[in-house]
Backbone of each chain as ProteinMPNN parsed JSONL, in Angstrom:
{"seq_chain_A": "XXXXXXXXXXXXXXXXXXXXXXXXXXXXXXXXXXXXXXXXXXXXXXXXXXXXXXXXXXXXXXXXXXXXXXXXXXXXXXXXXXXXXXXXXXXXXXXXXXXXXXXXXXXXXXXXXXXXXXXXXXXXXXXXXXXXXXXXXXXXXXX", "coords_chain_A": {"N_chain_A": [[-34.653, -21.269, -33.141], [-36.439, -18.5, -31.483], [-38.949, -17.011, -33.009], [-40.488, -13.633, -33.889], [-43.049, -12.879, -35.727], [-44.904, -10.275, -37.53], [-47.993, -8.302, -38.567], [-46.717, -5.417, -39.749], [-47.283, -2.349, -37.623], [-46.979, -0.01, -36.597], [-47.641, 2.165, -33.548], [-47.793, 6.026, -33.867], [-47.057, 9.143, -32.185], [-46.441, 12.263, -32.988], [-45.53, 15.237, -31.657], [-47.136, 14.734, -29.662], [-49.217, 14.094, -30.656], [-51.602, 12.222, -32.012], [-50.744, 10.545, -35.153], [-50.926, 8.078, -36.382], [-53.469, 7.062, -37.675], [-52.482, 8.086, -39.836], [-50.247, 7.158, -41.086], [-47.589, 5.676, -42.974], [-45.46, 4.651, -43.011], [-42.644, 4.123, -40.818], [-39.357, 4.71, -39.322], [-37.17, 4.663, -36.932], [-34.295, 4.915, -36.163], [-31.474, 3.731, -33.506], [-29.008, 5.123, -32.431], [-25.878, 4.896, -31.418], [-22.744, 7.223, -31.933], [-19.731, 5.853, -32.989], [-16.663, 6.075, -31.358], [-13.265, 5.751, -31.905], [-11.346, 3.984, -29.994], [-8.829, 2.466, -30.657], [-5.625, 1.76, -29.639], [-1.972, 1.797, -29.154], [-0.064, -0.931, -29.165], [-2.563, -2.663, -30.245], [-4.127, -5.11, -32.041], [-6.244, -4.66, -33.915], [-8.432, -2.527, -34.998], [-10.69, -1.037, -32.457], [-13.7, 0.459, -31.458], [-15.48, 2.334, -29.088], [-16.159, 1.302, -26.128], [-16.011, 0.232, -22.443], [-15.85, 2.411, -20.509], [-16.54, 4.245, -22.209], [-18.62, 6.404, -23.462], [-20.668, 7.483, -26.47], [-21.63, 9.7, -28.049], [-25.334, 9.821, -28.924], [-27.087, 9.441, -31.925], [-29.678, 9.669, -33.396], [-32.101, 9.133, -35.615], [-35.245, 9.628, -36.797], [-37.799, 8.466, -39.326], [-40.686, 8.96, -41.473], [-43.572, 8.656, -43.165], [-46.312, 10.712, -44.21], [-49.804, 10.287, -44.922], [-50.988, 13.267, -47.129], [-52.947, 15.677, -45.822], [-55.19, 18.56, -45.466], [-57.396, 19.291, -43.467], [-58.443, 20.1, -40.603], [-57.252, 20.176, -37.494], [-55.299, 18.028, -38.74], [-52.55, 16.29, -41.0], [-51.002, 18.586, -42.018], [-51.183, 20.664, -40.571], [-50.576, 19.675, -37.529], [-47.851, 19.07, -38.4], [-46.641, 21.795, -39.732], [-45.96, 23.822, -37.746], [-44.255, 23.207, -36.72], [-41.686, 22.792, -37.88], [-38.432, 23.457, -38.219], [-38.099, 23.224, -34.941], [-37.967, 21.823, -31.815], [-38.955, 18.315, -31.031], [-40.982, 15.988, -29.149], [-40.963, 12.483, -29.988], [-42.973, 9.738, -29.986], [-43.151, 5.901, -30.673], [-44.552, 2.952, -31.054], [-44.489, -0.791, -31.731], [-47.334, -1.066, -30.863], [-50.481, -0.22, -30.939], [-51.512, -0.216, -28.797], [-49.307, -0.318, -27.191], [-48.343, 1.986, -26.928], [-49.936, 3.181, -24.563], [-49.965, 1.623, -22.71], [-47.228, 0.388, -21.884], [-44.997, -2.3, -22.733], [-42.89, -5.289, -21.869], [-43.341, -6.689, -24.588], [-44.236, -5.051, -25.722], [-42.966, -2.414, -26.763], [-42.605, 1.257, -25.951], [-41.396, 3.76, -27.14], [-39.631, 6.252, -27.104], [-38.241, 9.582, -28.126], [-37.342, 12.118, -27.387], [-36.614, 16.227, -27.614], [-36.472, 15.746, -30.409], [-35.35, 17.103, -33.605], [-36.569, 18.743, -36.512], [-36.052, 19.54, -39.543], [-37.035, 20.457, -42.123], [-39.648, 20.052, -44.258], [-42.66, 19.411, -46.74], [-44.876, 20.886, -47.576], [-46.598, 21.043, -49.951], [-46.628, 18.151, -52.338], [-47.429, 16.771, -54.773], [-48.541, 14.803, -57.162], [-49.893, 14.128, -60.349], [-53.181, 12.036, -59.835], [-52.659, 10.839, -57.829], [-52.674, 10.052, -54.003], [-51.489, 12.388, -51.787], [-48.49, 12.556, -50.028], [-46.174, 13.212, -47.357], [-42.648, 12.748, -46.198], [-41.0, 12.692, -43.556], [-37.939, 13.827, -41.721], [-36.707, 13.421, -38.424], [-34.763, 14.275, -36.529], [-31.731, 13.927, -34.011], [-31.631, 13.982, -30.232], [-32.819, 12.579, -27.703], [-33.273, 8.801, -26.929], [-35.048, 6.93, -25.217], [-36.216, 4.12, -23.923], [-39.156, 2.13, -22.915], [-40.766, -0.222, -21.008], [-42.766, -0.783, -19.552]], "CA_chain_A": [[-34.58, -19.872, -32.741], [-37.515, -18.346, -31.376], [-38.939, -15.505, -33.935], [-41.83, -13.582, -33.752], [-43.612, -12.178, -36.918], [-46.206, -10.005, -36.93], [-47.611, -7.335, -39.776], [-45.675, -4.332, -39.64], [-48.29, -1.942, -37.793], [-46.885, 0.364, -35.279], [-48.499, 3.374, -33.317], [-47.133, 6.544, -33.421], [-47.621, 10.222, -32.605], [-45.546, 13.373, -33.07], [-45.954, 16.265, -30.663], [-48.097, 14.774, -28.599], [-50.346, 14.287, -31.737], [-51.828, 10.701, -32.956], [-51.127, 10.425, -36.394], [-50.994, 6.62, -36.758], [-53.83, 6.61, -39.357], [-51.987, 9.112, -41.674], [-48.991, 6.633, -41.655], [-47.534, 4.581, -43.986], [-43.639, 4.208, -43.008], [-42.346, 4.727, -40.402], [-38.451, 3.966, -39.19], [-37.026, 4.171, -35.72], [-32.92, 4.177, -35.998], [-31.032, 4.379, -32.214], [-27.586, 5.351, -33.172], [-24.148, 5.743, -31.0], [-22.003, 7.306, -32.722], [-18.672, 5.003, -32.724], [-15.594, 6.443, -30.71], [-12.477, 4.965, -32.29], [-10.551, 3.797, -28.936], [-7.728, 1.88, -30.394], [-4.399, 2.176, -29.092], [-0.413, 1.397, -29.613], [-0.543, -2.599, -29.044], [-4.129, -3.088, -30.711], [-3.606, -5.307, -33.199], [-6.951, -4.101, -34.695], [-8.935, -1.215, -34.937], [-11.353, -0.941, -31.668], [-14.421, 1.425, -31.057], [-16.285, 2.227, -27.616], [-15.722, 0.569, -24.795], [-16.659, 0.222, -21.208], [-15.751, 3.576, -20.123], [-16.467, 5.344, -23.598], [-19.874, 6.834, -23.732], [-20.547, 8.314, -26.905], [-23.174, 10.669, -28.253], [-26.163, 9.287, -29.875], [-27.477, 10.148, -33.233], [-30.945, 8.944, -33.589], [-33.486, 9.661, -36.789], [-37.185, 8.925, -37.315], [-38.335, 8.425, -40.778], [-42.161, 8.676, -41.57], [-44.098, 8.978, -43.966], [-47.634, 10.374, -43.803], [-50.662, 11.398, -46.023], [-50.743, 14.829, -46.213], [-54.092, 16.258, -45.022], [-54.897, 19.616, -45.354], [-58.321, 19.478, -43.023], [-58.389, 20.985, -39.276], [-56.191, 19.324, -36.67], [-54.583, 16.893, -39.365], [-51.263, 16.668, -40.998], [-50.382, 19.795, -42.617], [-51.919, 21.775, -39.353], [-49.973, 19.392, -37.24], [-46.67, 19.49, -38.551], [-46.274, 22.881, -40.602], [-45.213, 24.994, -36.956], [-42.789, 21.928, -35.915], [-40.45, 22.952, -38.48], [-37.236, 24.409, -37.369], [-37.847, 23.483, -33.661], [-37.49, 20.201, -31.817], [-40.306, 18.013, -30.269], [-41.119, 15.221, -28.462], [-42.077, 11.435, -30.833], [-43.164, 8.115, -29.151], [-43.632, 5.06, -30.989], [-44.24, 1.565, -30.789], [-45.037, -1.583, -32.588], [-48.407, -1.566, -31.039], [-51.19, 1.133, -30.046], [-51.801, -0.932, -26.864], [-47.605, 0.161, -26.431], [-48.3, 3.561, -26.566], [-50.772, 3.554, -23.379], [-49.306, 0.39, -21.442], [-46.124, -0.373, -22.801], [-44.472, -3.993, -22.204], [-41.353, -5.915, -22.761], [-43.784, -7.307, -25.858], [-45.029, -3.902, -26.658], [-42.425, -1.417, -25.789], [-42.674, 2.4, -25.899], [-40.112, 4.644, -27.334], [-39.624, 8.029, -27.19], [-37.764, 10.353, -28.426], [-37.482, 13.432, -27.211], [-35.888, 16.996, -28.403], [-36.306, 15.768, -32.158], [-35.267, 18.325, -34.806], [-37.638, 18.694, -37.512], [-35.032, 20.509, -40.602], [-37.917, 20.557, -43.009], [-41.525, 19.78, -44.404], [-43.416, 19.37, -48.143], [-46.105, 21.093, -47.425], [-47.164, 20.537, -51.177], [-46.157, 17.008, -52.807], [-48.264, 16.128, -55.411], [-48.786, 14.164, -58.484], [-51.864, 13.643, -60.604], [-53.449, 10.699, -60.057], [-51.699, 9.515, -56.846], [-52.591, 10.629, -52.642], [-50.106, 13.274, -51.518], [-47.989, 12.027, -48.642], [-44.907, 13.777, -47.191], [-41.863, 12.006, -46.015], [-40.495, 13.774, -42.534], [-37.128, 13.365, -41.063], [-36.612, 13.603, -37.439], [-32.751, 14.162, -36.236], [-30.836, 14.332, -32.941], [-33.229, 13.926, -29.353], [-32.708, 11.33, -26.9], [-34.149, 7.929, -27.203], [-35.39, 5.984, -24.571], [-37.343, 2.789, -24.181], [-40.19, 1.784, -21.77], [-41.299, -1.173, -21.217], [-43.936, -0.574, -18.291]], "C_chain_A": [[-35.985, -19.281, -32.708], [-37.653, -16.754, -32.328], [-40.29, -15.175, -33.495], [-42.065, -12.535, -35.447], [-44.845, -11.276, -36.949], [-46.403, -8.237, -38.431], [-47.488, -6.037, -39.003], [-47.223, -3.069, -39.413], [-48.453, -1.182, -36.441], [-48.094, 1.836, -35.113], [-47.484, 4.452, -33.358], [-47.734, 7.915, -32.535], [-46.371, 11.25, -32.221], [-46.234, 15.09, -32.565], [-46.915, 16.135, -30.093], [-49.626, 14.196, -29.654], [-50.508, 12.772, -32.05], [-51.796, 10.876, -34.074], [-51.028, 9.028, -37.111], [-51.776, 6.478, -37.958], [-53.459, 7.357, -40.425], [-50.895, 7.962, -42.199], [-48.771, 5.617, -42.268], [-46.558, 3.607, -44.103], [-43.398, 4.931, -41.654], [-40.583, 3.758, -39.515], [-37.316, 5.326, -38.437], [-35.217, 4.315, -36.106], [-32.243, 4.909, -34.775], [-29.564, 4.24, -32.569], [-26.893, 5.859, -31.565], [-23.314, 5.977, -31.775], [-20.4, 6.788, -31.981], [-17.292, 6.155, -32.439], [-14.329, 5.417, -30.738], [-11.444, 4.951, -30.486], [-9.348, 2.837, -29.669], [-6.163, 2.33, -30.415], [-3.008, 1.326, -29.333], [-0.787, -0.08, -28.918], [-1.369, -3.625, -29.669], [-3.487, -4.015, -32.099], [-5.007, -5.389, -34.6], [-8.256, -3.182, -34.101], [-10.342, -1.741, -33.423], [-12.516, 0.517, -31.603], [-15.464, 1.132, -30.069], [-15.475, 1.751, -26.552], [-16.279, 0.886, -22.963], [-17.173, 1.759, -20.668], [-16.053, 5.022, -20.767], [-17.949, 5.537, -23.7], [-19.645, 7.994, -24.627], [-21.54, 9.197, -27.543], [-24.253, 9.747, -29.266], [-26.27, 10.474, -30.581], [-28.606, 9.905, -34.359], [-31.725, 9.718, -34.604], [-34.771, 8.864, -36.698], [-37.742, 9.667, -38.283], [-39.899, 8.349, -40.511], [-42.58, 9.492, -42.44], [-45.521, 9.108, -44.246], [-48.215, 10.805, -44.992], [-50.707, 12.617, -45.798], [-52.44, 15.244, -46.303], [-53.992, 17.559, -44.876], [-56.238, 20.322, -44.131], [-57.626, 19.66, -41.114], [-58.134, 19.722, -38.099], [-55.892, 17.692, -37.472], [-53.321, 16.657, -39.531], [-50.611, 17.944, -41.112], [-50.612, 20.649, -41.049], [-50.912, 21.545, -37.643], [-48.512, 19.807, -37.259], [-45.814, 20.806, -39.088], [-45.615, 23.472, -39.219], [-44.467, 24.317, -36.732], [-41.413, 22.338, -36.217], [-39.45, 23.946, -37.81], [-37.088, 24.149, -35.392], [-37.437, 21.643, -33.074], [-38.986, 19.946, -30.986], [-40.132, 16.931, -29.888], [-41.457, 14.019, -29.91], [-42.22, 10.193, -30.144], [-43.797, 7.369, -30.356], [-43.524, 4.067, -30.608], [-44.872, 0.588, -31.495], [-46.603, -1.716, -32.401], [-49.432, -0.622, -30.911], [-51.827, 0.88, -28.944], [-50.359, -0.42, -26.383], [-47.71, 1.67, -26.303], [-49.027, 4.017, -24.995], [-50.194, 2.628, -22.466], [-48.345, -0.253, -22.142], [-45.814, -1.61, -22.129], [-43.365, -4.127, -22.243], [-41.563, -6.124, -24.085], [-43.896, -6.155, -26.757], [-44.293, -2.795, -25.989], [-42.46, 0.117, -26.339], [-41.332, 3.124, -26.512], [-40.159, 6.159, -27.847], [-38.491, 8.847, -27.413], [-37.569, 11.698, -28.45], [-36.033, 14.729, -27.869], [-35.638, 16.192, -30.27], [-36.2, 16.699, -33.096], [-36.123, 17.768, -35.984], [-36.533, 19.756, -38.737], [-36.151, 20.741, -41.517], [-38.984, 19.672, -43.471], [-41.774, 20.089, -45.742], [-44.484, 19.866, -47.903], [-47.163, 20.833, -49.305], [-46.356, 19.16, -52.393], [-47.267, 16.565, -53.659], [-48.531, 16.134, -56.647], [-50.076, 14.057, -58.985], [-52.243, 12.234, -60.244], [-53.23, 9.631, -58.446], [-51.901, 10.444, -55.204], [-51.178, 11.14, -52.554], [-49.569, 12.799, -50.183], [-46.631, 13.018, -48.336], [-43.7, 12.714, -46.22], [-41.229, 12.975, -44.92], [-39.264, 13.029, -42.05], [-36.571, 14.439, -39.928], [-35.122, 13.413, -36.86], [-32.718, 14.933, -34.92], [-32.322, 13.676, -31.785], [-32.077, 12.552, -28.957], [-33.795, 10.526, -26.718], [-33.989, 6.879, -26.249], [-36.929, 4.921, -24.241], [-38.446, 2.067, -23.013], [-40.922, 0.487, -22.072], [-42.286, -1.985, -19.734], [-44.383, 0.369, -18.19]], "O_chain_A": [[-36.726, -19.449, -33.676], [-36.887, -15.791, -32.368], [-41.087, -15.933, -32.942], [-41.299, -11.74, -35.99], [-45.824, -11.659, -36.308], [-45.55, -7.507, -38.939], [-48.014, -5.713, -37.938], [-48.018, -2.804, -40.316], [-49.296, -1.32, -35.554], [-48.903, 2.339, -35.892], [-46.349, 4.151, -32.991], [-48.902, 7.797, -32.166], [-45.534, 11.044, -31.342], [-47.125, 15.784, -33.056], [-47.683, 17.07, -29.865], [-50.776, 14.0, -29.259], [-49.497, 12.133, -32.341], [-52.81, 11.443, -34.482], [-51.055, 8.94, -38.338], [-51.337, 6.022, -39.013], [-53.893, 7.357, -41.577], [-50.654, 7.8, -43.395], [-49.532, 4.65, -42.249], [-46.471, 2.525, -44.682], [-43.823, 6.055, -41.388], [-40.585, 2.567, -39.205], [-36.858, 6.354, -38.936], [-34.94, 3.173, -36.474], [-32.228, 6.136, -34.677], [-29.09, 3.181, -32.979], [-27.234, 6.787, -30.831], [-22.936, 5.043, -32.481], [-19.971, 7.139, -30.882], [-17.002, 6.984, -33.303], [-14.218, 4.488, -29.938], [-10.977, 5.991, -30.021], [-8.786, 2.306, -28.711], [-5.684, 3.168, -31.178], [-3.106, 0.159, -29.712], [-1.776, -0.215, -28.196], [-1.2, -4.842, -29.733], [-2.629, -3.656, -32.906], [-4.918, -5.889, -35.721], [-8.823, -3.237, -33.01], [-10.845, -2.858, -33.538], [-11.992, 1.624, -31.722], [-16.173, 0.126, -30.043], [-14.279, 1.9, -26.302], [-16.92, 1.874, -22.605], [-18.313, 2.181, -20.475], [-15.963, 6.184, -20.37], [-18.517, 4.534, -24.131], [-19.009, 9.014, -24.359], [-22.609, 8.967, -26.976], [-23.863, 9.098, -30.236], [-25.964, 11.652, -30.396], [-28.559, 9.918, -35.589], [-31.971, 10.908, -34.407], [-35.038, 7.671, -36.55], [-38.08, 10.85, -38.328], [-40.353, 7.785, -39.516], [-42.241, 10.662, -42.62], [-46.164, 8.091, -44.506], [-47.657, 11.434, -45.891], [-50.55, 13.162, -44.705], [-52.963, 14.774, -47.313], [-53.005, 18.015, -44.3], [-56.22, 21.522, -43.859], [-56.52, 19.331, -40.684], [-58.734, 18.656, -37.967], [-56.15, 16.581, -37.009], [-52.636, 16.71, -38.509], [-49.734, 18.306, -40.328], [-49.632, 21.323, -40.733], [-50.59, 22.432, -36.852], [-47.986, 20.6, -36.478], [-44.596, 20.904, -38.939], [-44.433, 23.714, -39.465], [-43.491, 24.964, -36.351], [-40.405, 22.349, -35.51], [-39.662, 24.921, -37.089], [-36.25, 24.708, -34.685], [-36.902, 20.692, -33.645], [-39.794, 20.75, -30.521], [-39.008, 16.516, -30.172], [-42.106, 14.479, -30.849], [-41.165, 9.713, -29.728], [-44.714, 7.867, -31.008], [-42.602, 3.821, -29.831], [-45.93, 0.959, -32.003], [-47.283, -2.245, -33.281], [-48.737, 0.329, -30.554], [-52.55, 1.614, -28.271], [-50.247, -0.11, -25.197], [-47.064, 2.349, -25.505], [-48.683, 5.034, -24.392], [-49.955, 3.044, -21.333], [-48.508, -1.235, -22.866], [-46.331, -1.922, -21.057], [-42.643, -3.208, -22.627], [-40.656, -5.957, -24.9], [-43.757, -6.102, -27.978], [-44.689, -2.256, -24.955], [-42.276, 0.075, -27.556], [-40.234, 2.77, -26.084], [-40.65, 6.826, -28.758], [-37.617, 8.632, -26.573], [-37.631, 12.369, -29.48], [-34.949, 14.412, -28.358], [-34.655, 16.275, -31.007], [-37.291, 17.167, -33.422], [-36.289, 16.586, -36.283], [-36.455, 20.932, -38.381], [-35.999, 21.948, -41.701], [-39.112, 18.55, -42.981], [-41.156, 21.078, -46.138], [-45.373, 19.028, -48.057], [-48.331, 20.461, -49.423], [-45.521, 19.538, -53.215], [-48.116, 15.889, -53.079], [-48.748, 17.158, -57.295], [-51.119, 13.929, -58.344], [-51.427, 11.333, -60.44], [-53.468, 8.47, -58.114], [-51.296, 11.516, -55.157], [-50.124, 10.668, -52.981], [-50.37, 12.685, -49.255], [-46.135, 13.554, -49.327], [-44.243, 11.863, -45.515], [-40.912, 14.089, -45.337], [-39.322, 11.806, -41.923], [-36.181, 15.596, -40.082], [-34.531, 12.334, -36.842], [-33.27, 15.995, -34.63], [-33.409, 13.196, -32.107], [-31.155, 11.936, -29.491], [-34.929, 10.926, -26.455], [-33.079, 6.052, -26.299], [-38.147, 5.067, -24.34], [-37.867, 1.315, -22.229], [-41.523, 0.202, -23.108], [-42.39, -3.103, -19.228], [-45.22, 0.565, -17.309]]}, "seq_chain_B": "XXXXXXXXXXXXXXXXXXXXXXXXXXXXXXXXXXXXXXXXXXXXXXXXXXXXXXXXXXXX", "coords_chain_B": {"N_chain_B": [[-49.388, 27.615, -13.468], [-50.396, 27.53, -16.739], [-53.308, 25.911, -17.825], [-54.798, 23.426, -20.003], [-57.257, 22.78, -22.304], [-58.276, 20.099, -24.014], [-59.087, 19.798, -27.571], [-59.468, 18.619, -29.592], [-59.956, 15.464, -31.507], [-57.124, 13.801, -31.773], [-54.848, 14.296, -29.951], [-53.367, 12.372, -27.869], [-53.791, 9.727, -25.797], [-55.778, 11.598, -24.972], [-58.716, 12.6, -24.793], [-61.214, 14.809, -26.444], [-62.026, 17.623, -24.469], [-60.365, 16.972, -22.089], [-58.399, 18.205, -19.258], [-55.635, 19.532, -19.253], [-52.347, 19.995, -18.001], [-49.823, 22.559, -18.413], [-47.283, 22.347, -17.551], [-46.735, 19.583, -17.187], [-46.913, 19.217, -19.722], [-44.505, 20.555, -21.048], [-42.477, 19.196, -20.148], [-42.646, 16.863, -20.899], [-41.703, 17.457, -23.232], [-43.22, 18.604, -25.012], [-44.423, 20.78, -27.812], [-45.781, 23.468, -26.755], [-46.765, 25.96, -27.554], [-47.574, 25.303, -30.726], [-49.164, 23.19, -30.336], [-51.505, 24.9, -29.758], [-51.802, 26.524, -32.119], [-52.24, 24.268, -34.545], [-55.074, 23.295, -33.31], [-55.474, 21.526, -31.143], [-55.426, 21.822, -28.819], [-56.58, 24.824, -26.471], [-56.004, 27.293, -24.601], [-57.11, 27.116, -21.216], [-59.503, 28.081, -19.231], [-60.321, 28.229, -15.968], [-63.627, 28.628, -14.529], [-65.003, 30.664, -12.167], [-66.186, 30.077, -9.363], [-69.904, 30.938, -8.485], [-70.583, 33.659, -6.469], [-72.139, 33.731, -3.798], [-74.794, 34.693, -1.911], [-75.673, 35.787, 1.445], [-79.02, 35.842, 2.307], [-80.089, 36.097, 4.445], [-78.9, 37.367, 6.588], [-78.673, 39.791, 5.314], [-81.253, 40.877, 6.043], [-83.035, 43.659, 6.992]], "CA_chain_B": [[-48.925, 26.95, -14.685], [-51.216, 27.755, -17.148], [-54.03, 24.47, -18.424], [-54.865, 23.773, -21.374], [-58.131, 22.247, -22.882], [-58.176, 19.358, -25.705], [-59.797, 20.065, -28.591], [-58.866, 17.52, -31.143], [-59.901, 13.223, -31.692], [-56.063, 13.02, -31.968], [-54.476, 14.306, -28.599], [-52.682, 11.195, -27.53], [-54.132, 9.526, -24.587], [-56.654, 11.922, -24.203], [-60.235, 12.997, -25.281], [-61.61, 16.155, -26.568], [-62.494, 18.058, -23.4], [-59.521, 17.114, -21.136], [-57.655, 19.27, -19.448], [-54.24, 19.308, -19.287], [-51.361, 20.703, -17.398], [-48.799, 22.971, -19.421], [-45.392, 21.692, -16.613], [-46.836, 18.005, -17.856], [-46.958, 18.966, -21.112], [-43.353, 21.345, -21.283], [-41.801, 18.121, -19.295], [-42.639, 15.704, -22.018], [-40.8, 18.225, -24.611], [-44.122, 18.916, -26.023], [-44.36, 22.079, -28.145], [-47.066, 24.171, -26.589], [-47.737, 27.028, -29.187], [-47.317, 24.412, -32.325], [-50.484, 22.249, -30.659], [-52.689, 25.452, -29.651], [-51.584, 26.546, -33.755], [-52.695, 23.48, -35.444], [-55.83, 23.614, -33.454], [-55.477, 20.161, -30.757], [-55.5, 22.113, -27.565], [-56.336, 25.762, -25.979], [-56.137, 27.839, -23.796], [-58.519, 26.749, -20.098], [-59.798, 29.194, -17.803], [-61.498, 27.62, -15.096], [-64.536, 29.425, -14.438], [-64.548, 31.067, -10.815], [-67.642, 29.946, -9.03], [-70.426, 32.463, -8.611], [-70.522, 34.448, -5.439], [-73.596, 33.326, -3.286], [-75.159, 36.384, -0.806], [-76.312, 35.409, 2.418], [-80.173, 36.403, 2.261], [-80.723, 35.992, 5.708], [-77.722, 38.324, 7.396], [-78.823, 40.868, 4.479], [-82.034, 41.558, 5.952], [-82.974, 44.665, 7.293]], "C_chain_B": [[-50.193, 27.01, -15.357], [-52.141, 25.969, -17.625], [-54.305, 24.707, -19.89], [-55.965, 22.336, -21.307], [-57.954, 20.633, -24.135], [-59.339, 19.443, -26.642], [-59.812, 19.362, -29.828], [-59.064, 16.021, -30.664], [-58.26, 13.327, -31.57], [-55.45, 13.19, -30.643], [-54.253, 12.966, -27.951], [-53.044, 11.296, -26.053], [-55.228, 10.14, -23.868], [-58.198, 12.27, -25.074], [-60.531, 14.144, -25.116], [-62.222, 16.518, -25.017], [-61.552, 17.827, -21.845], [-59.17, 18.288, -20.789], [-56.39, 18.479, -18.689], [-53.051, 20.444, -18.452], [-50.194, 21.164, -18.477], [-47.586, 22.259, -18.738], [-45.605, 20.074, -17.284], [-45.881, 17.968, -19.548], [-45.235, 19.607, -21.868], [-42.317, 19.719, -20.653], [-41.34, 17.448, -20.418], [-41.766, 15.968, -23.35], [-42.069, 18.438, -25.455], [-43.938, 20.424, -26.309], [-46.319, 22.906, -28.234], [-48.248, 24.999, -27.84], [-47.686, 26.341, -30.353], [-48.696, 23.887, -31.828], [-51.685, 23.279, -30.49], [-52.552, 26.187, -31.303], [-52.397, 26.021, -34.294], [-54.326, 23.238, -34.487], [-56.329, 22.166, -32.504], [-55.597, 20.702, -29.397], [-55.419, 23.612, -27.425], [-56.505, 26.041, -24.771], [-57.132, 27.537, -22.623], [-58.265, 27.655, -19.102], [-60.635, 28.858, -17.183], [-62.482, 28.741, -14.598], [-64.682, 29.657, -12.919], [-66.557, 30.456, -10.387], [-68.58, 31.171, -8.579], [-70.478, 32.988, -7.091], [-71.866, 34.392, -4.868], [-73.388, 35.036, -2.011], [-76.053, 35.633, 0.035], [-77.554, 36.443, 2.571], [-80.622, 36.868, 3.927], [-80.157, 37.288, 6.811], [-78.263, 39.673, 6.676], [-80.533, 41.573, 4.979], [-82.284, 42.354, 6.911], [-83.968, 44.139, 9.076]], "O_chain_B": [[-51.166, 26.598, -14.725], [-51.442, 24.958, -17.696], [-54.145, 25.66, -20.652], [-55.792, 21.293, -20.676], [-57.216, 20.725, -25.116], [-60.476, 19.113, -26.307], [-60.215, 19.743, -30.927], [-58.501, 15.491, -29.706], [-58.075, 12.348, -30.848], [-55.469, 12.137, -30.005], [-55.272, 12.499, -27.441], [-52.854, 12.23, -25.274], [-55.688, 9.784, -22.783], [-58.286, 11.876, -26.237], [-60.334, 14.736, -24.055], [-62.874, 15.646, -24.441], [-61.878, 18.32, -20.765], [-59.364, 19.302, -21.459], [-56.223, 17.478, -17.991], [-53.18, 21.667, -18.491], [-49.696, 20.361, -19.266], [-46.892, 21.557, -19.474], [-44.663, 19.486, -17.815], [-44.998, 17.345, -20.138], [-44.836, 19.211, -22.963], [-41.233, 19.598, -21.224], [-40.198, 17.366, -20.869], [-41.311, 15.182, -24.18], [-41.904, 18.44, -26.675], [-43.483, 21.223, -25.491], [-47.299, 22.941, -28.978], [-49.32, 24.913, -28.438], [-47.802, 27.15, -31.274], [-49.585, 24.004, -32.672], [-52.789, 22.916, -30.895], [-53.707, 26.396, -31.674], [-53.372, 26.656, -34.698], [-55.074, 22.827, -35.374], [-57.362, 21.607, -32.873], [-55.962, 19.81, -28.631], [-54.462, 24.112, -28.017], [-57.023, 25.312, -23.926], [-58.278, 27.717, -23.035], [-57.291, 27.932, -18.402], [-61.794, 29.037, -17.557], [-61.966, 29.807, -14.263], [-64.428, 28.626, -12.298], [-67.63, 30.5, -10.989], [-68.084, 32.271, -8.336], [-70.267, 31.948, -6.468], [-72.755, 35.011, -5.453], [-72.546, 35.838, -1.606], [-76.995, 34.965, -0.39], [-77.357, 37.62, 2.873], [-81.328, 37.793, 4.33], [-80.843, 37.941, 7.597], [-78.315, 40.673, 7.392], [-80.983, 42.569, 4.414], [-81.806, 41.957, 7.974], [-84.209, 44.998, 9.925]]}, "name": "protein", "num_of_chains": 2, "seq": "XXXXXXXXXXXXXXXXXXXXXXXXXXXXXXXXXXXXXXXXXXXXXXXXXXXXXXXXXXXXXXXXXXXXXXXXXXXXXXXXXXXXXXXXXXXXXXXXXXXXXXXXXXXXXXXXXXXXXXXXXXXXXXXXXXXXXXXXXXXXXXXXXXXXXXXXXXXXXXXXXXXXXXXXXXXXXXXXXXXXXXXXXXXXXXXXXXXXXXXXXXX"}
């Protein structure tokens, strides 16, 4: 089985914004939400189907340093909150400018932003904030 | 459609001193007033060129 491995070391940016070197985590899930179709006969439970298109329900996890210096994180993301925005990532930062089949593009648009840490921090330890991105349509480019 | 300047290393794809189309940028689902906010892109007013005076027609 052919695999490919490779260290975990995508690009991203959120509103248009590069923040690849703030990040630390970041996680991508393309969700349909399952539409129970089964019916009198079934002799077990069925969901979807040919004709059944059902709503996605896509999140993007990430987790950046937080930065309080002039066009960084905090400056970035603090007006986002409450609205929705655009996010593209991809495994590579060659996929963000010329995406591939190898190196494909994904975007996410209308993303809700519900809330933001603007202060997270421990002694001893870089402050990072953890953002979650909900709803938006997610499509994939791979040219 | 108003332009818009870049002002920020991060601006995806582009380099401080672009300019940019707002219909591009409203298309993409970008949020206009959030990037001229944080301080990544403003406002561009192309500068009108200056108004030359024909010396020659002007003289008496």
């Amino acid at each position: 089985m052919a695999t490919t491995v490779y260290l975990s070391n995508p690009a991203l940016t959120i509103n248009s914004v590069n923040l690849t070197d703030q990040a630390t985590s970041a996680v991508l899930s393309f969700v349909y939400e399952s539409l129970e179709t089964t019916a009198f006969g079934d002799t077990a439970r069925k969901f979807g189907g040919s004709s059944v298109t059902s709503l996605q329900n896509n999140t993007f996890e990430v987790t950046l340093y937080q930065s309080y210096a002039a066009s960084e994180t905090e400056a970035t993301i603090y007006g986002l909150v409450g609205i929705q925005t655009t996010i593209t990532v991809s495994p590579t930062a060659a996929g963000l400018v010329t995406p591939s089949a190898t190196e494909p593009k994904y975007t996410l648009t209308g993303a809700y932003l519900e809330s933001h840490t603007p202060i997270n921090a421990t002694l001893g330890e870089l402050s990072t904030i953890t953002l979650t991105f909900t709803g938006g349509t997610l499509t994939k480019a791979v040219s | 459609m108003a332009q818009y300047i870049v002002t920020s290393d991060r601006f995806a794809n582009c380099k401080r001193g672009d300019i940019l189309d707002g219909n591009d940028l409203e298309a993409a689902g970008i949020n206009i007033e959030v990037l001229i906010d944080s301080g990544h892109i403003s406002t561009y007013t192309p500068k009108k060129s200056a108004k030359t005076k024909d010396t020659e027609t002007d003289k008496d």
